[in-house]
C-alpha positions as CSV (number, residue, x, y, z in Angstrom):
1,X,20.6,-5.1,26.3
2,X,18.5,-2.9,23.9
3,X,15.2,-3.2,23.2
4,X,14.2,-2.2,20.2
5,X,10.5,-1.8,18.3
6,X,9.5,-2.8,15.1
7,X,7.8,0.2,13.8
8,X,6.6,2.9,16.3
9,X,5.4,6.2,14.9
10,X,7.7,9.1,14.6
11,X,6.1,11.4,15.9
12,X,7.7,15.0,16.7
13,X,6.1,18.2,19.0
14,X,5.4,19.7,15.2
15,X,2.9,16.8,14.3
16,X,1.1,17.7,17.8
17,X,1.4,21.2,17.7
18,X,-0.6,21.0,14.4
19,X,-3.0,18.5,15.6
20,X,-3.5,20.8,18.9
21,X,-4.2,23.6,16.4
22,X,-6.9,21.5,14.8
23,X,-8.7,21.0,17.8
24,X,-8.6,24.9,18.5
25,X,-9.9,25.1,15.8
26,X,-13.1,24.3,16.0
27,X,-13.3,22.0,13.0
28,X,-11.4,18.4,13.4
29,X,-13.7,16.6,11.2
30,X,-13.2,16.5,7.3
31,X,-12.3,20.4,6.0
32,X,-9.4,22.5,5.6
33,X,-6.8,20.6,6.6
34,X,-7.9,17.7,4.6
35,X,-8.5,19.5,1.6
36,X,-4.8,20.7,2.1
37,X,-3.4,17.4,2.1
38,X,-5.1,16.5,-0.6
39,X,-3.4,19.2,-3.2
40,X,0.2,18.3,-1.6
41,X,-0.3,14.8,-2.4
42,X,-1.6,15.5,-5.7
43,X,1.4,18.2,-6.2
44,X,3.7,15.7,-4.9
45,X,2.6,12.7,-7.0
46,X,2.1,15.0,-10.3
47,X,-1.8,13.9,-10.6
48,X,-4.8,16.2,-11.0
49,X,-6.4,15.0,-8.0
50,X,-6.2,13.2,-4.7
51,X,-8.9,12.1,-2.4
52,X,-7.9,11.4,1.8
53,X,-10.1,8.4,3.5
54,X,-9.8,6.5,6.5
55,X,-7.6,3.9,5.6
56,X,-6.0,2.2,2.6
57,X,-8.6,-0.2,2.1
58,X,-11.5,2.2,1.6
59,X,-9.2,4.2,-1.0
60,X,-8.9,0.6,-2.6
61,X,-12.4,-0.5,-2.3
62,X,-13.3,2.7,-3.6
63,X,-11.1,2.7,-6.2
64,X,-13.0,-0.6,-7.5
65,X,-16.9,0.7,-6.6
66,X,-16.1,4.1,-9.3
67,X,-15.3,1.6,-11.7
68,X,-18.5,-0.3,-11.4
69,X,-16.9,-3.9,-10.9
70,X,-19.6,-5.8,-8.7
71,X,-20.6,-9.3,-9.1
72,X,-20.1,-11.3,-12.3
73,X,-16.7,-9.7,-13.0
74,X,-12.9,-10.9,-11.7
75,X,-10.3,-8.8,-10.5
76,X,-6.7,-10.3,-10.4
77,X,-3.9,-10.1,-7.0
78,X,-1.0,-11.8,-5.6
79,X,-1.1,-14.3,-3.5
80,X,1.3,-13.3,-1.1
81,X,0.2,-10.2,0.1
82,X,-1.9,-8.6,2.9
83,X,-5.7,-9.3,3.2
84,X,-6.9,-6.1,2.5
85,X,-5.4,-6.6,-1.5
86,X,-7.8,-9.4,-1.9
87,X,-10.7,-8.8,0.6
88,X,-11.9,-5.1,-1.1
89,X,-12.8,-7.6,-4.2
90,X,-15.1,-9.5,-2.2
91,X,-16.9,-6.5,-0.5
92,X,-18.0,-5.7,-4.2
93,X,-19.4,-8.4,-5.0
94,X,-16.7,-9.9,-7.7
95,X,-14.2,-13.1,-7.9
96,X,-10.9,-12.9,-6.3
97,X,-8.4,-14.5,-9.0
98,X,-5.2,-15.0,-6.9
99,X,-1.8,-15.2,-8.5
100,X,1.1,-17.0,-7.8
101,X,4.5,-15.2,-7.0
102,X,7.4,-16.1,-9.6
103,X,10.0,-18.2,-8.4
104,X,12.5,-16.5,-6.1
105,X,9.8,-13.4,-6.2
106,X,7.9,-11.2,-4.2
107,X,6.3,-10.1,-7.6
108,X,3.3,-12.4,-9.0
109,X,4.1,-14.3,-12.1
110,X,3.2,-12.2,-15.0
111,X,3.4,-15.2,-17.4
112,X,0.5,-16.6,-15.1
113,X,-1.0,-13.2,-14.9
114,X,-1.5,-13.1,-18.8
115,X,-3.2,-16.9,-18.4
116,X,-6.1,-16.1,-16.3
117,X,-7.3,-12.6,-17.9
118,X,-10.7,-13.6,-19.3
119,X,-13.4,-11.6,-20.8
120,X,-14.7,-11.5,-17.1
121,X,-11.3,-9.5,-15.7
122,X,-12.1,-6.0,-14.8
123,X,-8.9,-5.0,-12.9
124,X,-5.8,-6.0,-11.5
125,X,-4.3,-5.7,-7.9
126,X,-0.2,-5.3,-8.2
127,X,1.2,-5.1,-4.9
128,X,4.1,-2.7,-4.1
129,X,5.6,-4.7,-1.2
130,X,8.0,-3.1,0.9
131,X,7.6,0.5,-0.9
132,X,9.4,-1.4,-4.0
133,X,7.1,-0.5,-7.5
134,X,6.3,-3.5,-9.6
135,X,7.0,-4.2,-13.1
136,X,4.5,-2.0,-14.4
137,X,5.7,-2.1,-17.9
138,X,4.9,-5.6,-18.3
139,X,1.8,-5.5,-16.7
140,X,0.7,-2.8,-19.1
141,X,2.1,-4.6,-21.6
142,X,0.2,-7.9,-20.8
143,X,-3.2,-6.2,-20.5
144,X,-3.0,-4.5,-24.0
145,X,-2.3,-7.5,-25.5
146,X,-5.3,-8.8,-23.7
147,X,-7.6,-5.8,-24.6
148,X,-9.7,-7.4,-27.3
149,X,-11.1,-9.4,-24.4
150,X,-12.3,-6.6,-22.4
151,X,-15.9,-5.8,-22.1
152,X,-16.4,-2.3,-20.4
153,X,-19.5,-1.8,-17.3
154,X,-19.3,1.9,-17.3
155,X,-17.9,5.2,-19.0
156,X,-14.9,5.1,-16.9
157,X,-13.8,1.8,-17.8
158,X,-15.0,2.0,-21.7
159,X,-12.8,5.0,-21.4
160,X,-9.6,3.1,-20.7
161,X,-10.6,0.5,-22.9
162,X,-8.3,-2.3,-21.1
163,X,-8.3,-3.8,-18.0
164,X,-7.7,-1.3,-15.1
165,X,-4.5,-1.4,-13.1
166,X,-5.4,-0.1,-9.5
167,X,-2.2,-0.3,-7.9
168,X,-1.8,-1.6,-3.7
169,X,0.8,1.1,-3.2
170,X,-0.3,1.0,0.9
171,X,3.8,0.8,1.4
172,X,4.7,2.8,-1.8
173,X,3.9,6.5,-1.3
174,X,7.1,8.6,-2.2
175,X,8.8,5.4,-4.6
176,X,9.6,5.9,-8.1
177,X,9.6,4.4,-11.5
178,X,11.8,5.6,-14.2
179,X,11.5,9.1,-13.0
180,X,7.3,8.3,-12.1
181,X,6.1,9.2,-8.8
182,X,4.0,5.7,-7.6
183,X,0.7,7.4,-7.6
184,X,1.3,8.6,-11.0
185,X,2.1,4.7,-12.7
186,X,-0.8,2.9,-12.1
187,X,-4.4,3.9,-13.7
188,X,-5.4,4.1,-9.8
189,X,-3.4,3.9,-6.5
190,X,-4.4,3.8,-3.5
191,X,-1.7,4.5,-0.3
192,X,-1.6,3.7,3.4
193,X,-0.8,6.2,6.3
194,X,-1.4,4.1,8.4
195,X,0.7,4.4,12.2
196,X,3.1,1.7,11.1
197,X,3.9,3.8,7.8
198,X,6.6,6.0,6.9
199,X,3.9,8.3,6.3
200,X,1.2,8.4,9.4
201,X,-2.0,10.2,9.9
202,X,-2.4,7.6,12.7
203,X,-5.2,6.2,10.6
204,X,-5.2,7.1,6.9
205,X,-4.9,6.4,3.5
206,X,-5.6,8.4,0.0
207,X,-6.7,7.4,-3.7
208,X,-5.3,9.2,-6.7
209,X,-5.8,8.4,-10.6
210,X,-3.8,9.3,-13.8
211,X,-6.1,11.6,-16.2
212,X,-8.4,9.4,-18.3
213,X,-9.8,10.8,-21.7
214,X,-13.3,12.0,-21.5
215,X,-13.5,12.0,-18.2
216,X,-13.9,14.7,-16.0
217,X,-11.5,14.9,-13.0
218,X,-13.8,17.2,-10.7
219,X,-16.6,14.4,-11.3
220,X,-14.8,11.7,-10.2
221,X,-13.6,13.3,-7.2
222,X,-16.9,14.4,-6.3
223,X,-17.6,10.7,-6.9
224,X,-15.1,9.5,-3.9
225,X,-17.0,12.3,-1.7
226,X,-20.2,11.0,-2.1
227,X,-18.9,7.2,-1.5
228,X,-17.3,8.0,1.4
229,X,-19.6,10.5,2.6
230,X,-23.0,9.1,3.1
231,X,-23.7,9.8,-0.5
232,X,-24.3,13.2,0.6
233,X,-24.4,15.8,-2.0
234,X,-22.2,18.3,0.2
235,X,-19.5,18.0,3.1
236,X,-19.9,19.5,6.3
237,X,-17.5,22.6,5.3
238,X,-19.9,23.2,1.8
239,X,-22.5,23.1,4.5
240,X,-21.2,25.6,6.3
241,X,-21.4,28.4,3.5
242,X,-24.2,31.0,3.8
243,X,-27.8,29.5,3.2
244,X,-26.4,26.3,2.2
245,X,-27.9,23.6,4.6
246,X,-29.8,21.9,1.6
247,X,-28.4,18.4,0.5
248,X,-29.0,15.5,-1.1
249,X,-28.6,11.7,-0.2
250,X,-27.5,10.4,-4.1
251,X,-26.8,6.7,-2.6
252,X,-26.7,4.4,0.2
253,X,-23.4,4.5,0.4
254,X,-20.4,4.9,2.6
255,X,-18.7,6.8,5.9
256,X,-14.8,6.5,5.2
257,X,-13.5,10.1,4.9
258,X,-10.5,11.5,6.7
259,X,-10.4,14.1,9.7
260,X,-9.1,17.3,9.7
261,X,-7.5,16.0,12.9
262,X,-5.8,13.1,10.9
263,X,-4.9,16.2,8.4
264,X,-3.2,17.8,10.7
265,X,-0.3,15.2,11.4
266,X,-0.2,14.5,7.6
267,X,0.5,18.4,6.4
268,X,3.4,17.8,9.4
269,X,4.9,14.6,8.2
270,X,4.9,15.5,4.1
271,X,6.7,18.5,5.2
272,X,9.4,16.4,7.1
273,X,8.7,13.4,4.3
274,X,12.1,14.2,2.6
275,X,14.3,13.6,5.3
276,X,12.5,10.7,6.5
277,X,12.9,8.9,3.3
278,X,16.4,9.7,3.1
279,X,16.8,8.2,7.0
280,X,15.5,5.0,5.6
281,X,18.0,5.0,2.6
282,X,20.9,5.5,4.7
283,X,19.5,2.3,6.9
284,X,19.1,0.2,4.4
285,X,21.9,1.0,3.1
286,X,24.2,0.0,6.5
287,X,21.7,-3.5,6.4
288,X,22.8,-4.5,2.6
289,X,26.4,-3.7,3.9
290,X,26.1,-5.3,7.6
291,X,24.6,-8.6,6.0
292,X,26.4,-8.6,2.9
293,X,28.7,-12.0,3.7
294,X,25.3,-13.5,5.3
295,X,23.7,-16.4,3.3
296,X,20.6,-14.3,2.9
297,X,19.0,-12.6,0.4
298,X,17.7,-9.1,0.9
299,X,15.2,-7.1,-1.5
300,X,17.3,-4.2,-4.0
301,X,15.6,-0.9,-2.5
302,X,17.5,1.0,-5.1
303,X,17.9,0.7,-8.7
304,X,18.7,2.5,-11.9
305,X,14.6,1.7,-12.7
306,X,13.2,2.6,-9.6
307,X,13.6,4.4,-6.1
308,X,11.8,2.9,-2.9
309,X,9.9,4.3,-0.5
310,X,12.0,2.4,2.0
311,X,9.0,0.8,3.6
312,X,10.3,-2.8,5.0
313,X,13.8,-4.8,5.0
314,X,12.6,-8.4,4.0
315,X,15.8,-10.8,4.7
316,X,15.2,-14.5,3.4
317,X,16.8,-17.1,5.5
318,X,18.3,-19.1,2.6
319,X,18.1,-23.1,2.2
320,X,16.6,-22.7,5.7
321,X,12.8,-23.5,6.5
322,X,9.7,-22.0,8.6
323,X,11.0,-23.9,11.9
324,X,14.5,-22.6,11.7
325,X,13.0,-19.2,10.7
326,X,10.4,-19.0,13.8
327,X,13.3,-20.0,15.9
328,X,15.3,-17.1,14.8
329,X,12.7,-14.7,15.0
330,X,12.5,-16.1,18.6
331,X,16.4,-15.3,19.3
332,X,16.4,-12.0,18.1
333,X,13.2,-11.6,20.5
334,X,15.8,-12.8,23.3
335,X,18.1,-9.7,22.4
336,X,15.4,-7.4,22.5
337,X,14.9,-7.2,18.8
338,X,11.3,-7.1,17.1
339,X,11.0,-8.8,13.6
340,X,8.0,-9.8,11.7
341,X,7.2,-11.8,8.8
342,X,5.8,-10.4,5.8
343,X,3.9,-12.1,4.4
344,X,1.9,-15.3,5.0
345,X,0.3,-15.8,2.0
346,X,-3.2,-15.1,1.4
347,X,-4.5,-19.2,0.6
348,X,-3.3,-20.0,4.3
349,X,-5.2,-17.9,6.0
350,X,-9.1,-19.4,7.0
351,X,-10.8,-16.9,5.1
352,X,-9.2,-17.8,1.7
353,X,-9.3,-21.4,2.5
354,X,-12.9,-21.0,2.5
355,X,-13.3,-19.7,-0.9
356,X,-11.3,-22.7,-2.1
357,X,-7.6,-21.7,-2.1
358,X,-4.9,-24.2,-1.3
359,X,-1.4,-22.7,-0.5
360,X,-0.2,-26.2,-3.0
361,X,-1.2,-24.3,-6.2
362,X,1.0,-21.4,-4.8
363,X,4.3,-23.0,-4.4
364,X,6.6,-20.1,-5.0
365,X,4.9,-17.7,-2.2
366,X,5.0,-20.2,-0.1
367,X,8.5,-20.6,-0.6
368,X,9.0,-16.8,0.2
369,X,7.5,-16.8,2.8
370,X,8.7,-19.9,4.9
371,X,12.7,-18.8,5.3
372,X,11.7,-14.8,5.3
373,X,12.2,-12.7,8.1
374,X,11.5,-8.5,8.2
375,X,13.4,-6.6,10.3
376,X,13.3,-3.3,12.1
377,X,13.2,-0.2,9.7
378,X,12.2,2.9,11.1
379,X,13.5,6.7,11.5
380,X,13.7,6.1,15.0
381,X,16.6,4.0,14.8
382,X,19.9,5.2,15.9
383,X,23.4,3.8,13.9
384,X,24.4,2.3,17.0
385,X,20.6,0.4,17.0
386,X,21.4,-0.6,13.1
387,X,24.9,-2.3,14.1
388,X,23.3,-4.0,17.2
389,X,20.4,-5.5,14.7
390,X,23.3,-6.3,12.5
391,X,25.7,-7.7,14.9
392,X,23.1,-10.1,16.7
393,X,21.5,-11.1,13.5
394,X,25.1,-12.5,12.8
395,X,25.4,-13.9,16.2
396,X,22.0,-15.5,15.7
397,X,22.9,-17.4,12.4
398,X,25.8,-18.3,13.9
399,X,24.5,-20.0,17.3
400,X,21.6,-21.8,14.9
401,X,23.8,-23.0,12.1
């Protein structure tokens, strides 16, 4: 019997030859390397800039705090997502508004969407699940026809003049739109590379912003350094420069900035980035075949309008329920096969239950969610490891009925 992971790392001897080289280095906290990563990512994505933090959820938390949404205002997600979509609203201070997925969707309801923008709605969450870009169009489309409601907090918001799309693209980074880089969509994104990732700096994540008239791109990225930086007015490398100790504390702000050592396996992996996303295509691509005559129904990766990232295989178990879903999830367990479920929706989770949420206004995530099983899909896996996931996910459905 194989046993086979869910989503390790893949890490080669390059990735820790690099990191090894970091540490040699003499400078493994934020510098060189970072500052590196930073340019590839914003060559890569075709934006100006690009700022590396700690994690996904400081780049979208961030991404909210240089806007200047805090208390008072609203900022909209999907219900069925992962905490971190919803939870960076209420570190600032402002309303979560959650949204409902459309029926037979991973997407939120856009009709719904258009509903609840009020002259309190600052920004909107969109979550690329599985590396799969949303409908952008019509979300753009939605808050333009909404803009006479807007009231703008700060330069950078009075600059768009709308409601401020700040994209969850944590499983997007390398996914396409109508010949858009994700990165390069949304007014702001913010991207995971996290272990689990196709992408990994172990821990990780970046923000990156399409230009915005009238304002300057070198002062909003020296806004991200002080956020996540102390509010200090240098970094240790300025620091470092001849007579150039002096500093300023501009804030009481944040610590959330990347390593060097971090860096190191990201410069690694973006050079190897094109062959990994190609791995995942050619997976996927045996999966929609393998499962093809299954009563399921599996996600498109690949489309004339868009190009994944390849991030997750979500499989719905259809006409079947939760039970008959959690007893599957426990067979494939029995053949040494790790799935996972993504996701549970936001309103059943304590947390949101305290703030007043009730999974019965959210009928169509729930519905997702209850028959949906995700299954292995990493660059680790070997053909003969797809056609055993295949062949025992068949077996499976079979032995249950």
């Amino acid at each position: 019997m194989k046993t086979i992971s869910f989503s390790p790392p893949d890490i080669t001897e390059a990735e820790i030859k690099e990191v090894a080289e970091a540490l040699r280095s003499g400078w493994i906290t934020t510098g060189p390397r970072t500052k590196k990563l930073e340019k590839e990512i914003a060559n890569y994505c075709g934006t100006n800039k690009v700022v590396c933090l700690n994690s996904a959820t400081a780049s979208l938390e961030l991404n909210l705090r240089v806007l200047g949404i805090g208390p008072g205002d609203e900022v909209i997600t999907s219900a069925y997502t992962y905490t971190a979509s919803a939870s960076v609203i209420d570190h600032i201070g402002a309303k979560i508004v959650l949204i409902d997925t459309a029926a037979g969707s991973y997407e939120m309801d856009y009709e719904k969407l258009e509903s609840v923008i009020t002259e309190r709605t600052k920004a909107i969450i969109p979550v690329d699940l599985a590396g799969i870009p949303c409908n952008y169009s019509k979300i753009y489309e939605i808050i333009n026809y909404k803009k006479h409601l807007f009231k703008p907090k700060n330069k950078i918001q009075k600059a768009i003049g709308r409601v401020v799309v700040c994209a969850d693209a944590a499983h997007a980074f390398g996914a396409c739109q109508n010949g858009k880089k994700v990165g390069n969509i949304a007014d702001f994104t913010s991207f995971s590379f996290h272990a689990v990732k196709n992408f990994t700096t172990a821990e990780g994540g970046a923000s990156t912003w399409k230009d915005i008239a009238g304002i300057d791109n070198e002062e909003l990225y020296h806004e991200y350094q002080l956020l996540s930086l102390h509010g200090q007015s240098k970094d240790a490398l300025a620091k470092t420069q001849l007579g150039a100790w002096e500093y300023d504390i501009k804030g009481t702000y944040y610590k959330c900035n990347m390593t060097d050592i971090m860096a190191a396996i990201g410069i690694v992996q973006f050079k190897r980035y094109p062959e990994l996303l190609k791995r995942r295509k050619a997976i996927i691509t045996k999966y929609d075949e393998g499962l093809a005559e299954c009563n399921v129904d599996v996600l498109k990766h690949y489309t004339k309008e868009y190009v994944s990232s390849g991030h997750l295989y979500l499989v719905r178990l259809l006409e079947k329920d939760s039970a008959y879903r959690n007893a599957f999830i426990t067979k494939m367990a029995e053949c040494g096969i790790a799935t996972n479920v993504h996701y549970k929706p936001l309103p059943m989770h304590s947390a949101y239950k305290n703030f007043g949420f009730d999974i019965k206004d959210y009928p169509n995530a729930y519905a997702q969610f209850a028959n949906e099983i995700t299954l292995p899909l990493h660059t680790l896996l070997s053909d003969d490891d797809v056609k055993y996931i295949i062949d025992n996910f068949k077996l499976v459905q079979k032995e249950l009925g």
